[in-house]
N, C-alpha and C positions, 0 to 999 in steps of 0.2 A: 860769347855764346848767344844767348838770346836777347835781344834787345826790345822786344814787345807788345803785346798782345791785347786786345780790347777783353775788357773785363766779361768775363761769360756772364750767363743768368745769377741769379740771387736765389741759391735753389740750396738749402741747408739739408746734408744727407741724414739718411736713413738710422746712420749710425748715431748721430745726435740726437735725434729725436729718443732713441732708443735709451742713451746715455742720460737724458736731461731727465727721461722718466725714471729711472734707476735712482741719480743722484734726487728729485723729491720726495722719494722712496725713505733715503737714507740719507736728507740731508741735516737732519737733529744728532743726528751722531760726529755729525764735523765742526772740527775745531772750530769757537766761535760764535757756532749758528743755533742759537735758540728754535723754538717752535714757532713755523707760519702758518700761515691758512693754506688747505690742501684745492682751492679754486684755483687751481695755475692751468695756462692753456701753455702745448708747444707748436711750433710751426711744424705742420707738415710736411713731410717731401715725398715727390712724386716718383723719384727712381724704383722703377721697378727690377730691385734689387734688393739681395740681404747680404751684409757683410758679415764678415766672419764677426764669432760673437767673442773669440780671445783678444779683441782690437778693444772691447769696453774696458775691461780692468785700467790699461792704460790710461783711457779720457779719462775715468774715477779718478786716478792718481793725480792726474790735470787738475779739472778743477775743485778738488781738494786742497789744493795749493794756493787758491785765492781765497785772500783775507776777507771776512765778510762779518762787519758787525750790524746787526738786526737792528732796529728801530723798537724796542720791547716797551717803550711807555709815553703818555706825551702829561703831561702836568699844567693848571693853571689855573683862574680863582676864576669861582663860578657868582651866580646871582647872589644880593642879599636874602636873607629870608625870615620874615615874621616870627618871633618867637614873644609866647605868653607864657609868665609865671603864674602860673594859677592855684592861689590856694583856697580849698573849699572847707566850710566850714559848716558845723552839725548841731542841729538846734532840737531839741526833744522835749517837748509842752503835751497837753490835751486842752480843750476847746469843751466847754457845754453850750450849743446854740440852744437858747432856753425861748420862749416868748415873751415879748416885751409888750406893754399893755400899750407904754408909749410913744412905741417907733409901729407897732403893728406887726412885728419880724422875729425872727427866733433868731436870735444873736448872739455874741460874745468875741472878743477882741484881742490880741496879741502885738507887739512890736519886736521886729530886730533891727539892729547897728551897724553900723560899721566897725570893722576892726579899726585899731589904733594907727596900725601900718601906714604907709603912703600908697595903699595899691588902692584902685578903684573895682567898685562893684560890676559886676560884667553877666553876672547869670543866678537867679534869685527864684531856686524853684521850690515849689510845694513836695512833701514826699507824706502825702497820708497815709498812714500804716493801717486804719481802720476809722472807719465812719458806720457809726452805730444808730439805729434809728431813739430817741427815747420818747418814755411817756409822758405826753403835754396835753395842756387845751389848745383846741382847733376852735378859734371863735367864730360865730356866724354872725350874730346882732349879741353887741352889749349895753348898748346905750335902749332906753325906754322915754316914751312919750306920749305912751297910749296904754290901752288895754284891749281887749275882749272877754266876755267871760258865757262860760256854757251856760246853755238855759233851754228852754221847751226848743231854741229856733234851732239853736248851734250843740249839736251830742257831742262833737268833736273838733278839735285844733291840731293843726299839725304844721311842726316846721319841719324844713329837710338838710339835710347837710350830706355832703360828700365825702367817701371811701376812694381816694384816688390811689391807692397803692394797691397790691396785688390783695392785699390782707392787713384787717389791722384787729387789733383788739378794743374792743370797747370795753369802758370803764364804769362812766358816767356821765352826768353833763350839767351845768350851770343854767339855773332859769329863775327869771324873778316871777314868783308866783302869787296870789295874796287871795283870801276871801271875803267878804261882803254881805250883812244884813245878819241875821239871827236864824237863818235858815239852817244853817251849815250841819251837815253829819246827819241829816235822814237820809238821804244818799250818797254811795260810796262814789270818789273820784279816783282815777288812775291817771301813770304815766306810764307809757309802754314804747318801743320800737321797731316800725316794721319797715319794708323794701318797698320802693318805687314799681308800680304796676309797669314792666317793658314796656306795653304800648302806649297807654294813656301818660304816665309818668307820676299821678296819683299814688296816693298812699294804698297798699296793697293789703287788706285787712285779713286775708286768708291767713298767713303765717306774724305769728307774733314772734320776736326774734329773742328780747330782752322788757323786763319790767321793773320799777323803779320798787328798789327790796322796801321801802318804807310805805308803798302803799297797801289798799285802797286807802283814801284820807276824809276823816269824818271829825265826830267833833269828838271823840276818845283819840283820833290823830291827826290832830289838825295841821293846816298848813302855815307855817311863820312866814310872815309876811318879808320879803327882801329877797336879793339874786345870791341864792345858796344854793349848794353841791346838794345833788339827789343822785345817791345814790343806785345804781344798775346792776342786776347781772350780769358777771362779766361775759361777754360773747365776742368770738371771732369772726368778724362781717367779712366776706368776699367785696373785692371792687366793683361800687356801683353806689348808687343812689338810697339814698334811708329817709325815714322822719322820724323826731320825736314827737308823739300824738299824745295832749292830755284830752282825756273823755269820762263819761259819765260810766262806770260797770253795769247800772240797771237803768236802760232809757226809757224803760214802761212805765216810770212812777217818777217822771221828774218834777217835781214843783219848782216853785219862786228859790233856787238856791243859787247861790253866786261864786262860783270861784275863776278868777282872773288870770289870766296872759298876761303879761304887759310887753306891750310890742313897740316897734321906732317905723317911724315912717317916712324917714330921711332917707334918702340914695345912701350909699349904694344899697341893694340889694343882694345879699350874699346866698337865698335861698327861695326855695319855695315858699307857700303859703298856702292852707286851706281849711275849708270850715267844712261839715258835714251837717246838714241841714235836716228838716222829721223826715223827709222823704230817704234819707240816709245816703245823698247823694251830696258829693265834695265839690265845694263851689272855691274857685280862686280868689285868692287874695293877693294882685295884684302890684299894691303900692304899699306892701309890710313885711318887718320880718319880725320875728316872735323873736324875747331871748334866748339866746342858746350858747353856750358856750360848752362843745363837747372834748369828755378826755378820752385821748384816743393814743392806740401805741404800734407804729406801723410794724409791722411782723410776716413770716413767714406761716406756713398753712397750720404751724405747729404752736403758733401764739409768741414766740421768742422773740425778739428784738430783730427787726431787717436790719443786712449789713450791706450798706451802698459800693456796690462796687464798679460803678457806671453813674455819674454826675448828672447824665443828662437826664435820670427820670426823677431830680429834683433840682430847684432852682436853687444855686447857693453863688452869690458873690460876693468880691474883695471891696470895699470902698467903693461898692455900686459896679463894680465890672463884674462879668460871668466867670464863672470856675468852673469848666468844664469836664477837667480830667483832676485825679486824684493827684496828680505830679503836672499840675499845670505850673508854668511861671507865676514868679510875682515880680509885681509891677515895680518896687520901688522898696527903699529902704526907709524905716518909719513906722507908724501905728497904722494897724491893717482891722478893719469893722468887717468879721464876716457876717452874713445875713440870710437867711435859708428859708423856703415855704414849707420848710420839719425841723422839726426839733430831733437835733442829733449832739451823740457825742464823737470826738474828733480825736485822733491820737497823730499828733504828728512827729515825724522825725524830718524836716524841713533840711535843706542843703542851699547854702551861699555861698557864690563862688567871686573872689575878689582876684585881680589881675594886674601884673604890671608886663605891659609892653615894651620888647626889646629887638634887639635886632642883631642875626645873627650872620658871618661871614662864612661863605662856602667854598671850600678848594677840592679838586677832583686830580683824579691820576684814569686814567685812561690808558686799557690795557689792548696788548694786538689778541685779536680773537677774533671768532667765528662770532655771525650776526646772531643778535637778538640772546645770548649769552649776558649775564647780569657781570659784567667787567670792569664795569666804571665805577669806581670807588671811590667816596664821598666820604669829608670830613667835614660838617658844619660846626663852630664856634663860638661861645656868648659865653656874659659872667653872669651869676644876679645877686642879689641883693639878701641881705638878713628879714627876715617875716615876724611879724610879732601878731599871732594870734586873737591876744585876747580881743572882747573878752568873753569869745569861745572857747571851751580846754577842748573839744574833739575836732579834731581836722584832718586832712588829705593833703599834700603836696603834687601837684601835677605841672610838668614843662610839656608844652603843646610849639611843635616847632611846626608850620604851615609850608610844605613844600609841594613835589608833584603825585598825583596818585600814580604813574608809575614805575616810582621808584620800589625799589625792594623792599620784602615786608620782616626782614631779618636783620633788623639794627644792634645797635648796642650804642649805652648812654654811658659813657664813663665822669665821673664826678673827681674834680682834682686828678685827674689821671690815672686812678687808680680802683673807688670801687665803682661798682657798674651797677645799673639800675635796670629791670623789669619795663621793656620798652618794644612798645606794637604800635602797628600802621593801621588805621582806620582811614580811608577813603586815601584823600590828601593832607594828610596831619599824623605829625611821628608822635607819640603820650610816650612821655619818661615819669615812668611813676617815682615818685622821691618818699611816700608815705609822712612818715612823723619830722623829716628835715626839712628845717624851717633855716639852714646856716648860709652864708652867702659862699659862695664858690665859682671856679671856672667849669663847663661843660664841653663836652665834646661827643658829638654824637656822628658813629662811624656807619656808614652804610653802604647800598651799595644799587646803581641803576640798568636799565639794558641798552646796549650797543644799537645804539639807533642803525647803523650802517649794515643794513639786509643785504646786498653785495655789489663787489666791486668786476666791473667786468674789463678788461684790456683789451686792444685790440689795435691793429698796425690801419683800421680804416676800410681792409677787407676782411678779414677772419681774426676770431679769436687766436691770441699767442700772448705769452711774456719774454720771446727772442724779439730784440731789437739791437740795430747799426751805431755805431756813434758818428757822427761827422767825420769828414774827411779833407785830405790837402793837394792842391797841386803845386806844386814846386818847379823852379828853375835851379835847386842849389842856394839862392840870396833871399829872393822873394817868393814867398806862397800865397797862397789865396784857400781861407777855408770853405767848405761848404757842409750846411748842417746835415745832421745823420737822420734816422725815423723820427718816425711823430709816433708818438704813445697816446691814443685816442682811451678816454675811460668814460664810463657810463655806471654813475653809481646811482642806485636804488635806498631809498627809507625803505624801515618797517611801517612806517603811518606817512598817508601822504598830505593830513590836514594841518600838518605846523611848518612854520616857520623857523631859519635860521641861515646860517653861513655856513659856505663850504670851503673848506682847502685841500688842494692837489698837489703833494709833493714828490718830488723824487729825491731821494738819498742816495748818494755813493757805495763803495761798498765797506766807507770807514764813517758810515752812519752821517756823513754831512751832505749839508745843502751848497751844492757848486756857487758861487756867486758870480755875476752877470760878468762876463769877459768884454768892460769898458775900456781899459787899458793894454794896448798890445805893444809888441818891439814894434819899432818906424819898418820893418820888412813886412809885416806881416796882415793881408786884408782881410779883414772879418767884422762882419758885425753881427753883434750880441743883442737881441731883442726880447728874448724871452727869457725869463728867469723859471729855475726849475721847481719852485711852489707859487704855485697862482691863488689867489682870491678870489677871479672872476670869471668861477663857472657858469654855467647858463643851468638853467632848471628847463628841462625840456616840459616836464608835466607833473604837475603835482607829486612831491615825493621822487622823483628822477631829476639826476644832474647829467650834465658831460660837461669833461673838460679834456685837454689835450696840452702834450710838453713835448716838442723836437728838443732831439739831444742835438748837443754841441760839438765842434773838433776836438779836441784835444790841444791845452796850449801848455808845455812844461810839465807835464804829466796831469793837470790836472781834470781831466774827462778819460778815465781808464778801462777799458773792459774788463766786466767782474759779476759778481752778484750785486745789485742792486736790490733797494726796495721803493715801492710805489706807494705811498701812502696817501690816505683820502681820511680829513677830518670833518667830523660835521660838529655844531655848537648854538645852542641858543640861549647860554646860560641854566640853566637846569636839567637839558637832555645833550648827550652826547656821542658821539660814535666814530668809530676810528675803526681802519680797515688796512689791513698791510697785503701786501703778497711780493714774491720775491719778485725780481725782473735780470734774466739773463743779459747782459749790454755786450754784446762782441763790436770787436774793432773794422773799420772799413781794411776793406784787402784789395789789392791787387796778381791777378794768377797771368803766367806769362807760356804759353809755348809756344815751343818754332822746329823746326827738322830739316834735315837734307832736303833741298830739291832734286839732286838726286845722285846715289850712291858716290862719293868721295868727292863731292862739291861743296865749294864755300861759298854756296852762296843760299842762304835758311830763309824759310820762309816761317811769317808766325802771321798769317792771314787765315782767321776759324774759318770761314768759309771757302776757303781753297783744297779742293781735292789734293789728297796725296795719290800720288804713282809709283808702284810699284812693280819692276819686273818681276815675276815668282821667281825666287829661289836667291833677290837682292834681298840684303839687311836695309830697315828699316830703324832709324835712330830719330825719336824724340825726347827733349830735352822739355820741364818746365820751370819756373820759380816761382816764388808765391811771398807778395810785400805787403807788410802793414804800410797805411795809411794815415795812421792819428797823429803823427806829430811832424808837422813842419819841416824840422829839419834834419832832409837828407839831399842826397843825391839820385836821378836816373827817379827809377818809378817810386822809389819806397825804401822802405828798413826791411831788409832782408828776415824773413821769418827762419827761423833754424828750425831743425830736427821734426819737421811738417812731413805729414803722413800722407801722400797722392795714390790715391786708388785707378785699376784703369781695370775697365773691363773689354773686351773684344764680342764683337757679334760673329766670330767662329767659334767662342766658348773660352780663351784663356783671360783669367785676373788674377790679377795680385797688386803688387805695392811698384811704385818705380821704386828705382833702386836709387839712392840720396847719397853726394858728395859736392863736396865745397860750396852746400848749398843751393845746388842745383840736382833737379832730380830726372834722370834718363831710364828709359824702356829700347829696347833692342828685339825685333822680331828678324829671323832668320830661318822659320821653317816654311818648308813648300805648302801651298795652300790652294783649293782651286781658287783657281782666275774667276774675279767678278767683282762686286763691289760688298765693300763692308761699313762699321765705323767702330771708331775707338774710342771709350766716354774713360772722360779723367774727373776724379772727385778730389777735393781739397776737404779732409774730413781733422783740421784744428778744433779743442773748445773753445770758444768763445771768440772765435774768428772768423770774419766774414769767407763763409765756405761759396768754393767757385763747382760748375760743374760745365764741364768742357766738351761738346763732341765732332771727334773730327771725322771726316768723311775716307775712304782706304779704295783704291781700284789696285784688284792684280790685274798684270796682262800678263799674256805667254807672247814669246817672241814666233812669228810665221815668217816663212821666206818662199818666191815663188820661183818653179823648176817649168819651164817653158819648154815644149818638145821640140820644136824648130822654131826660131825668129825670125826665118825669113821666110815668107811664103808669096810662090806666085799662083793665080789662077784665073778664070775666065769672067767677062762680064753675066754667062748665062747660068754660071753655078755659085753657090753658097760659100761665103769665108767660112773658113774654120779656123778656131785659133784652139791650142790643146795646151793641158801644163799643169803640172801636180803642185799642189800647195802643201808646200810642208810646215808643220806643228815644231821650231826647236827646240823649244821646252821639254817636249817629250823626246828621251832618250832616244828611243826605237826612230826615232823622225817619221814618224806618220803620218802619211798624205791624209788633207782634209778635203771636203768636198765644198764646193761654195755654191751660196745660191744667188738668183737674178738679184734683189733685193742687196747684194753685198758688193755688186760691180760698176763699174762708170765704164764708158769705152768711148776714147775720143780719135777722134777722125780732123783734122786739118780744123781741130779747134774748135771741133763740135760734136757735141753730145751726142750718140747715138742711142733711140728712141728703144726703151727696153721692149716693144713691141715688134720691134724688126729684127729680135736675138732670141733665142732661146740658149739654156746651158744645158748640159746632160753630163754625169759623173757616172764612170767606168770604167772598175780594176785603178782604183786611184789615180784617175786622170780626170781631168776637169775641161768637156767640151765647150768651148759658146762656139755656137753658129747663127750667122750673120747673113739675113736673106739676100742674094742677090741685087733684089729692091731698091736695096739701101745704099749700095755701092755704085760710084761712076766708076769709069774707064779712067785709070789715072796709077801715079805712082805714090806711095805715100808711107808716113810711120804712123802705128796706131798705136796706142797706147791705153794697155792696161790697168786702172788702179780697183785695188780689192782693201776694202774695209769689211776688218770683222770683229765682234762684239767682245773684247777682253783681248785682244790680239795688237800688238804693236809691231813693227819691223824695228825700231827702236827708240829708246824716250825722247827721242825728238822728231818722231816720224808717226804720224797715225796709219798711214794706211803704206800698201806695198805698190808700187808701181811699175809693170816691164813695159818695153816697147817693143813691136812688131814690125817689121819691114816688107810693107805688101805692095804685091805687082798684080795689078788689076787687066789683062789683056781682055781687046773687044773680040766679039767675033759679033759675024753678022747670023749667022745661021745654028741653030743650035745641032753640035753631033746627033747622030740619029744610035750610036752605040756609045754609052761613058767610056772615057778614057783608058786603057787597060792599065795606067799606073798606079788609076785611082779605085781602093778599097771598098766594099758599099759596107756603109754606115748603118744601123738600126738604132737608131735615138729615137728617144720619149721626147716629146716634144712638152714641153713645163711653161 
């Protein structure tokens, strides 16, 4: 029968498309097939055609029937990763910063240890629960060196000191005071408290604020000589500037009386100075400070004790460093000297955090999924060690595993395998709270990150699809030669494009394996193997995008089979990972064959696509096709006979259906009347997963014409017109009906030359077919003319295009033309065309 035909286009019909969409529809439901990602492209076809839709159930049944196991996980150990055992430990004291006469500082001191453990110290913070202001001396000058004392010059002394808090209380203050001479107690002395004048900064004698409860002092209350407490009303001063002023109560009646200041006149300088002279104006006192040592009790507007809850509006530090924040660190383990410009009390509940560094092993499993889905599931590993507290009894247990911030924030810490600990992600660090367990054990902490792999795209190099070829064979029977099938072009995409890592591209079979490089063949068989179907070395087109690309191979001993496939893409930098599957259609290379009568009951078939077929109307018409796989080597002739293959054909008169299939070959028969003209007949090869052919051949009907000549022999004159007459008859048409022909459809030869259609005209009447033939054109002679008529669908038979009669004309001269026509001869009325 046929022996073979050049392989048609690579055009996969309509029906597949349709079926491939259906079966990823419902491909979770067949045997085998897990869930994949719903990103699948098909190849398109461009028949503009719909097949019957009772043809699908069948392909469902098809490939239903290939075995196909998924790709569902990939496994393997990830990065090390930092792990701290941290036990924190709780210290709870109180602190008086009191004033020291001999450091100059309001101080008091604390130490903590080290536990006994082997762990080291790692985080040593303060936790003040309340800083209270209390009531102390604020010294200005305590040392003396000198005096002043009131008299007719000097009414009044005054030193100053400072209210740097919002409010404080006053108490009282510390002054060495003394009298002198015999005078003493005709006039009263005071000590009193008033405000710094805003502009000048002088003592401001309009508002008296507070006065010393033991005065005026005379000689029924004299003043003891030495640096003793004088007692104050107690008053609540606003922030700012004050003095304490000793002065005279009556400055009208001052005599010789003596009562003493005693002042230092050494740097520093911690205050003002002033004396009030008779004109009762305050003159400075530049190079002195009077005694004074004032009790003062920083407070709110209500007199109460301030409670600091911001460091920085008083100076306090550790062993000379700053203490800023109430939960500031401490520096070091050991005896700690706080030091403060107020006197406070301090309640601490302090927290020390001691550590042993470990190092923990990561393994992941890696799931098929949609991007950016948390799939990648994480199991990091470590032991630690027994903790011995003391000799703190309150402590915390905290495991701090150091990994990526984004990983999942939904762990779980299991201890010994069994119970599980109270465990959250902060930033990039897992906290496994363990509370009061101080025991040594194995951990595991289970979590889980997201599929780096945003998506994977396929593609044949022009358009998206997951239909691809497998290689293919040419044969003699002994020896073949393979050659590779598609290239599966992929372009995969990160969710972030700022990291770093490795990519692999594999493809799987449809029994979940990696094909191995086809290095060894039988001594028949040429092929070389260059690519292996998981690569390493994709290209990163731009930050965050890869491509890579895999040609499939032939088929050697079954193993490159058409099936379901899967395309898999991993991505890895030890900590992030991503994996992307999608299934991949692999159909087999094919070869389609047809051939036919050349014509009605000949043996001799043509199978040249581009060779018009011929057809008389009302001959049968017989094409044969067959259709071979191509993947394996070893056969005979084109191929391995594909069986029970479904060939579509449709007709541009309107009829389709199926050829009809026997012994493997599959035949179409047309035997009804059709008008004459040209047509074509498209044949589809609609297998699953087999390279689909689409075939179209080209169809001319003719009708058979025969031509009926009125006389063939004719004689006539040099001075008149040939006429040649003759009905063309249509045999096809039963009735045999004369056709009319036009100039355009005739040739007229004359002793082997073409006569000029200018010197002819034709004219049709009562189905007769005139050409006449100018005079002009004609010598004087004897000769055969000959007829041939071509017309458009019309044959005289399949091996004949056009019809041919010949004429037998006798051209006589005459010299003189009749002056009456002939009386034999009829007069004509033709249109002249």
């Amino acid at each position: 029968m046929f022996k073979g035909l050049s392989k048609g286009s690579k055009v996969p019909s309509i029906i597949i498309l349709a079926y491939l969409i259906i079966f990823s529809i419902t491909l979770t439901s067949l045997k085998g097939i897990t869930a994949t990602n719903s990103n699948d492209y098909f190849v398109r076809d461009n028949l503009e055609k719909t097949n019957p839709v009772d043809q699908v159930s069948n392909l469902l049944e098809d490939l239903s029937s290939y075995l196909y196991t998924p790709v569902t996980n990939l496994s393997g150990s990830g990065n090390t990763f930092d792990v701290e055992d941290i036990l924190t430990v709780y210290d709870d004291f109180s602190l008086n910063l009191t004033y020291n006469s001999l450091t100059g500082y309001f101080e008091d001191n604390f130490t903590n240890t080290d536990i006994t453990s082997a762990y080291d110290s790692s985080l040593l913070n303060y936790n003040m629960t309340q800083v209270l202001a209390k009531q102390d001396y604020y010294p200005i000058e305590l040392e003396e060196d000198g005096d002043d004392h009131l008299d007719s010059t000097k009414y009044a002394i005054a030193q100053s000191f400072n209210v740097p808090w919002e409010y404080a209380m006053f108490y009282g203050a510390e002054l060495h005071l003394s009298t002198g001479g015999s005078q003493t107690g005709i006039n009263d002395f005071d000590l009193i408290i008033v405000k710094a004048d805003e502009i000048s900064g002088q003592p401001n004698m309009s508002q008296i604020y507070s006065s010393s409860v033991d005065g005026p002092y005379n000689t029924s209350n004299p003043i003891i000589p030495g640096f003793l407490y004088y007692d104050f009303t107690d008053k609540i001063l606003d922030q700012g500037k004050y003095y304490v002023i000793a002065t005279f109560t009556d400055i009208t009646s001052i005599g010789p009386k003596f009562y003493f200041w005693h002042s230092n006149s050494v740097s520093p300088y911690l205050g003002d100075s002033y004396y009030m002279d008779n004109l009762l104006t305050w003159n400075y006192l530049p190079s002195v400070d009077f005694t004074l040592n004032v009790e003062l009790l920083p407070s709110n507007q209500t007199g109460s004790a301030m409670e600091f809850q911001d460091l920085n509006t008083i100076t306090m530090k550790d062993n000379g460093d700053d203490i800023q924040d109430i939960d500031s660190q401490i520096t070091s383990i050991g005896l700690h000297n706080l030091t403060s410009d107020t006197s406070l009390e301090i309640m601490f509940n302090n927290s020390y955090s001691f550590t042993n560094s470990i190092t923990a092993d990561s393994f992941y499993t890696a799931f098929n999924s949609t991007a950016g889905a948390y799939s990648i599931h994480w199991n990091v590993t470590w032991d630690v060690s027994i903790v011995n507290p003391l000799p703190y009894s309150i402590f915390d247990r905290i495991i701090q595993v150091a990994t990526i911030s984004d990983w999942y924030d939904s762990p779980i810490c299991y201890y010994n395998d069994t119970d599980t600990f109270s465990t959250i992600q902060y930033s990039d660090t897992y906290l496994c709270y363990l509370g009061s367990n101080i025991s040594a054990g194995n951990f595991r902490l289970e979590t889980s990150s997201s599929n780096f792999i945003q998506s994977l795209e396929l593609s044949d190099g022009e358009e998206q699809t997951n239909l691809y070829s497998l290689g293919h064979w040419t044969t003699d029977g002994i020896n073949a030669t393979g050659y590779e099938g598609s290239t599966i072009y992929s372009t995969i995409t990160l969710i972030e494009n700022s990291i770093s890592g490795t990519l692999n591209f594999t493809l799987f079979n449809p029994d979940g394996e990696i094909i191995p490089l086809k290095t060894s063949l039988p001594t028949n068989l040429t092929y070389t193997d260059l690519s292996s179907y998981t690569l390493l070395d994709s290209t990163q087109d731009s930050p965050g995008v890869y491509s890579s690309e895999i040609t499939l191979d032939p088929s050697v001993y079954g193993s490159d089979l058409e099936g379901i496939w899967t395309a898999l893409v991993y991505w890895n930098n030890g900590t992030e990972i991503g994996i992307f599957s999608q299934t991949v259609y692999v159909q087999a290379s094919t070869h389609f064959n047809v051939e036919w009568e050349e014509i009605p009951d000949n043996t001799n078939w043509i199978n040249n696509v581009t060779q018009t077929i011929v057809r008389q109307n009302g001959d049968e018409l017989f094409i044969n096709s067959s259709y071979y796989k191509l993947s394996e080597p070893f056969f005979t002739s084109y191929g391995e006979i594909i069986e029970n293959t479904t060939i579509e054909y449709q007709t541009s008169w309107g009829d389709a259906g199926n050829l009809t299939s026997s012994d493997n070959y599959h035949s179409i028969t047309f035997d009804d009347n059709i008008t004459a003209r040209s047509y074509t007949i498209e044949l589809t090869t609609t297998n699953i997963l087999l390279e689909n052919h689409h075939v179209v051949l080209n169809l001319e009907i003719f009708n058979v014409f025969s031509v009926e000549p009125i006389e063939t022999s004719i004689e006539t004159n040099t001075t008149e017109d040939l006429v040649l007459s003759f009905r063309l008859i249509n045999e096809t048409d039963t009735n045999r009906n004369p056709m009319e022909v036009t100039k355009s459809e005739l040739s007229i030869i004359i002793q082997g030359a073409i006569v000029a259609q200018e010197d002819y005209y034709v004219n049709y009447e009562d189905g007769i077919n005139y050409v006449i033939i100018s005079s002009q054109a004609i010598r004087f002679n004897e000769f055969d003319l000959i007829l041939e008529i071509s017309k458009l669908h019309f044959k005289s038979s399949y091996s004949n295009e056009k019809l041919e009669t010949t004429f037998d004309v006798i051209i006589n001269q005459v010299t003189a033309p009749p002056t009456t026509p002939p009386p034999t001869t009829p007069p004509l009325n033709f249109l002249h065309i």
